[in-house]
C-alpha positions as a Python dict, from the first residue, in 0.01 Angstrom:
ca = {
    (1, 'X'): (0, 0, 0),
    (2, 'X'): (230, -281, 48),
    (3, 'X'): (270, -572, -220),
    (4, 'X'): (480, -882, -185),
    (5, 'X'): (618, -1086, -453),
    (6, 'X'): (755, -1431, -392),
    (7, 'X'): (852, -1675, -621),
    (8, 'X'): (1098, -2024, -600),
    (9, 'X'): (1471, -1926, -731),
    (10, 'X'): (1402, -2073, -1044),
    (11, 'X'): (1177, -1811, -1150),
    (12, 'X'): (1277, -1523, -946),
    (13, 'X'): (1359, -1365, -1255),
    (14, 'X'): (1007, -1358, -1330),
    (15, 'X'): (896, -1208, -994),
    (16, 'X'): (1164, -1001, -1041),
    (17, 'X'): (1005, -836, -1333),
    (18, 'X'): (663, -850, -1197),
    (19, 'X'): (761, -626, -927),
    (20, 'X'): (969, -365, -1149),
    (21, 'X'): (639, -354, -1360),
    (22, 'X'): (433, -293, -1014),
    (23, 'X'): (648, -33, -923),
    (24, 'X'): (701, 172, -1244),
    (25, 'X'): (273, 144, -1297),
    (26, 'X'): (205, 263, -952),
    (27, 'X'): (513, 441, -787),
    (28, 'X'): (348, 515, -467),
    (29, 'X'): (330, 147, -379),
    (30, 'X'): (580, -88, -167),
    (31, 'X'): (704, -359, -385),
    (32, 'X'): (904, -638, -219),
    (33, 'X'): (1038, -957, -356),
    (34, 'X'): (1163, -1241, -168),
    (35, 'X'): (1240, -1596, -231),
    (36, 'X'): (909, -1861, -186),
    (37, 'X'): (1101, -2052, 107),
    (38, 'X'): (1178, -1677, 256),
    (39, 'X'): (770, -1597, 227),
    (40, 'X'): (612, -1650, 594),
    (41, 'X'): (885, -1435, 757),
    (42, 'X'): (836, -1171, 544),
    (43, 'X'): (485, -1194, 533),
    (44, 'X'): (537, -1115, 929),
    (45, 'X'): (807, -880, 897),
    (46, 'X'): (662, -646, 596),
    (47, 'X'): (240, -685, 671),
    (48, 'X'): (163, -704, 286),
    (49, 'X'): (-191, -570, 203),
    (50, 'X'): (-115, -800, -134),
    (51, 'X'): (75, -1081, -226),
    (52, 'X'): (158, -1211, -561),
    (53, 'X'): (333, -1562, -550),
    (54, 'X'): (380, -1842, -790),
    (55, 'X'): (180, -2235, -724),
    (56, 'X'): (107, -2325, -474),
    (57, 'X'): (-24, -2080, -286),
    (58, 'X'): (41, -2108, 96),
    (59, 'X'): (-325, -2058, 194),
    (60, 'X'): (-280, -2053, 512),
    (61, 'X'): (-49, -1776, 561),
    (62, 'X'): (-174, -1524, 259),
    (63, 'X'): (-569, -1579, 388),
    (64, 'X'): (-548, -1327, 606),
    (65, 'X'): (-418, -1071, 345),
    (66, 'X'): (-663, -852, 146),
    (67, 'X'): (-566, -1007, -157),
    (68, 'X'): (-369, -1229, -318),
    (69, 'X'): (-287, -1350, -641),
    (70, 'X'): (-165, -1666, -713),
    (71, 'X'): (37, -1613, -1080),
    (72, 'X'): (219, -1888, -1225),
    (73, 'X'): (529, -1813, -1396),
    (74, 'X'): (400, -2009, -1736),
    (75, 'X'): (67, -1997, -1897),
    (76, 'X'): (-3, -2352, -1829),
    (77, 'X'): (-235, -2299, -1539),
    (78, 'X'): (-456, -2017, -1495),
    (79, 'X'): (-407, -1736, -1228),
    (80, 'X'): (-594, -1685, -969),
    (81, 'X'): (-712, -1382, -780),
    (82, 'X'): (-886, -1269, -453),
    (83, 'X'): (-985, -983, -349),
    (84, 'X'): (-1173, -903, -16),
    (85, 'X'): (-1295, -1251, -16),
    (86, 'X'): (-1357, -1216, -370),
    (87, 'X'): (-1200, -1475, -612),
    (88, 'X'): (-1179, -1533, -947),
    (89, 'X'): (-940, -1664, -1207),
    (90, 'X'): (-787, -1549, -1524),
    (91, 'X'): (-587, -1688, -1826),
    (92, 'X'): (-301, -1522, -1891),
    (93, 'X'): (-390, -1180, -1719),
    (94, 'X'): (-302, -862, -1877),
    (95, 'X'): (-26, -544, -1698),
    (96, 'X'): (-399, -364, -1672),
    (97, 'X'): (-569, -660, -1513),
    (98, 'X'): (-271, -693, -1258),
    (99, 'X'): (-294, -297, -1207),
    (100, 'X'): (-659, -337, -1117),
    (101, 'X'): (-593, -566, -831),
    (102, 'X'): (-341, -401, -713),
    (103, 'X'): (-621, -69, -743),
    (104, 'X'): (-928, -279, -606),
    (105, 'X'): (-683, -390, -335),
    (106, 'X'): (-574, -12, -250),
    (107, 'X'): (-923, 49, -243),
    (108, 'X'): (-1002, -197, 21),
    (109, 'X'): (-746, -111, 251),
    (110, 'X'): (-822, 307, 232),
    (111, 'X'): (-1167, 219, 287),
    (112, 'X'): (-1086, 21, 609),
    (113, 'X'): (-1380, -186, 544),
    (114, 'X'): (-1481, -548, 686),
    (115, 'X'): (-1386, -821, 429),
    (116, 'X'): (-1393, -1227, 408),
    (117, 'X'): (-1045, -1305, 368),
    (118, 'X'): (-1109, -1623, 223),
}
């Protein structure tokens, strides 16, 4: 399970964190972080099964992903959240809401199942 985490340099601190909290929570994943300007060439260069960014969310380039979650930095705006073609959003998610996309994700890709991207 691969995750990317992207974020503008003015809140990398905050994707920073996001992905220490991803990988201390589930070990066995792939966290990467990258810069938001850096994201479509990592995108191609890592194959991320998920990818948590902050607004807005390239659609276009993450669609394709099994997930995604777009998580602003502030809790101005509300996150949202897909999941094989599943979407939702959420105010102010919790560490265990986070860890269960991250799971439902996992899920997805073991399963090797047909999804709607978007």
């Amino acid at each position: 399970m691969r995750i990317l985490v992207a974020y503008e340099d003015d809140h990398r601190a905050f994707g920073q964190a996001t992905a220490e909290t991803l990988r201390g929570a589930r070990q066995h994943v792939e966290v990467t972080v990258v810069a938001l300007n850096a994201l479509e060439a990592e995108v191609a260069r890592f194959d991320p099964h998920l990818v948590i960014c902050g607004p807005p969310l390239p659609r276009g380039l993450i669609c394709p992903r099994p997930g995604w979650v777009e998580l602003p930095p502030c809790s101005n705006h509300p996150t949202r959240i897909c999941v094989g073609g599943q979407h939702w959003e959420s105010s102010s998610p919790s560490l265990e809401e986070l860890l269960s996309v991250v799971d439902l994700t996992e899920a997805l890709v073991e399963a090797g199942g047909e999804y709607d991207p978007c």
